[in-house]
PLY file of the C-alpha trace (Angstrom):
ply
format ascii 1.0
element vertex 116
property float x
property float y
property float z
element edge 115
property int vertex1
property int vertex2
end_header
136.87 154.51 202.36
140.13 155.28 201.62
141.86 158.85 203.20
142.56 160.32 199.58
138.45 160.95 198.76
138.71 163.39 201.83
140.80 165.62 199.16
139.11 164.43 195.97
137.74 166.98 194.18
135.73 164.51 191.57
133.66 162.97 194.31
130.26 164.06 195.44
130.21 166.26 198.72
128.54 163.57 200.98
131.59 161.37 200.24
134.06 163.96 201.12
132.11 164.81 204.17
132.04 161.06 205.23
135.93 160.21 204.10
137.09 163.32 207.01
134.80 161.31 209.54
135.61 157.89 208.37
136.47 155.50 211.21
135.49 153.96 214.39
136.66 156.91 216.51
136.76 160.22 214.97
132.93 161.12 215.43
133.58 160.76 219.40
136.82 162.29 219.27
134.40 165.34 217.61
131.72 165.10 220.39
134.19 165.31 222.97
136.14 168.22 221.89
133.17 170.44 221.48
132.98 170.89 225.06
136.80 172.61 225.01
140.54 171.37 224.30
141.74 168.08 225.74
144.50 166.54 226.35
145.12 163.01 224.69
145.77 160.83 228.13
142.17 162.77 228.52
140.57 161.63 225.73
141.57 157.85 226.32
139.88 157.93 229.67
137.11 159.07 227.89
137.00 156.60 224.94
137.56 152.93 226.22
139.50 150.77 223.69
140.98 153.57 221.81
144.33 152.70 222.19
147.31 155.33 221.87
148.64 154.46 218.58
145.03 155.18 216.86
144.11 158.29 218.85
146.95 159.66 217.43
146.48 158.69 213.86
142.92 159.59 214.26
144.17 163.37 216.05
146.62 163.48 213.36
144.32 163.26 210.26
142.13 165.34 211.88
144.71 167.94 212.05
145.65 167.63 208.38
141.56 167.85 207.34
142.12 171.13 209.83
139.07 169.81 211.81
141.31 169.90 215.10
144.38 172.20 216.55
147.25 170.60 218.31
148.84 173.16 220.57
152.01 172.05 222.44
153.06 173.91 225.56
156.59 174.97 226.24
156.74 173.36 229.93
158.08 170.50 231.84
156.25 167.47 231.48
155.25 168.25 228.13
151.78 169.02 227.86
149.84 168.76 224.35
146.25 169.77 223.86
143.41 169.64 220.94
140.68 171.71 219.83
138.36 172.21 217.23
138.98 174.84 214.83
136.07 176.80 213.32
135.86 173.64 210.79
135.81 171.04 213.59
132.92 173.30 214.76
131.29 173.75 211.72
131.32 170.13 211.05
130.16 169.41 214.39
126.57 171.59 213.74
126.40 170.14 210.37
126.15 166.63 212.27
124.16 167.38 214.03
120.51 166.57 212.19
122.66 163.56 211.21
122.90 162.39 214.86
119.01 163.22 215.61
118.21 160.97 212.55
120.60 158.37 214.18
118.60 158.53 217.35
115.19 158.27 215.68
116.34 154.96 213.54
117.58 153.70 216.68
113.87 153.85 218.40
112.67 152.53 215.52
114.75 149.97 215.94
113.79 149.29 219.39
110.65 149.62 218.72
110.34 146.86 215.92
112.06 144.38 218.41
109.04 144.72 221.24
106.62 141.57 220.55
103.24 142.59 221.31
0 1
1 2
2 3
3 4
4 5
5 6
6 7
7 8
8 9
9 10
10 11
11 12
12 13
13 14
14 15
15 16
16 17
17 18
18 19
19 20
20 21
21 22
22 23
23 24
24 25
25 26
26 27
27 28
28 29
29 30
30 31
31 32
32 33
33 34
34 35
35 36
36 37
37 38
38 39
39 40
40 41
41 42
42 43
43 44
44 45
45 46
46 47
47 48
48 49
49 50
50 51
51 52
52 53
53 54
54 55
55 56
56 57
57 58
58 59
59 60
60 61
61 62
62 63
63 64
64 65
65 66
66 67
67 68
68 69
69 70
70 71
71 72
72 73
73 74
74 75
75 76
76 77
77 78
78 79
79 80
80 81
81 82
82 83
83 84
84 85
85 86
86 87
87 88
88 89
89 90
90 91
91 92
92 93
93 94
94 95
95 96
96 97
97 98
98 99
99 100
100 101
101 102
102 103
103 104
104 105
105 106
106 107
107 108
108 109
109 110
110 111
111 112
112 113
113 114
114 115
């Protein structure tokens, strides 16, 4: 899905939902920073094989969909945190009877695979 249908006024809402949370990474990033700002190093720890280069592209378009606030502290190392903003929340609840159904085809799932 391509990053312009996030700002696409002729598509259906479901697609514009889905294009702001396309990608391997951005869901997590969302689960994560529910619990409170983070700091990026932070966030790697948290997510193996999310490399630098696409946590920040990832941070940065979720900045520009305002789902997340960068705040940069005046001090010595330089120290950068991100938040959800009341959209990154909102979003967040919204997924949430998403993720239950996620969890329920997943049992299903597991359940089909058991031989009797």
């Amino acid at each position: 899905m391509t990053r312009g249908r996030a700002r696409d006024t002729e598509v259906c809402g479901v697609t514009a939902a889905i294009a702001v949370i396309d990608g391997k990474w951005k869901t997590a990033l969302l689960w994560l920073l529910e619990s409170g700002p983070h700091r990026p190093g932070e966030l790697r720890r948290r997510l193996p094989g999310l490399s630098e280069k696409v946590l920040t592209q990832a941070l940065r378009e979720m900045a520009e969909d305002g789902l997340v606030h960068r705040e940069v502290y005046d001090v010595l190392p330089l120290k950068t945190e991100y938040s959800l903003t009341d959209v990154g929340r909102e979003l967040s609840e919204v997924l949430v009877p998403v993720s239950d159904w996620g969890h329920r085809r997943l049992e299903r799932l597991s359940g089909d695979r058991v031989a009797p």
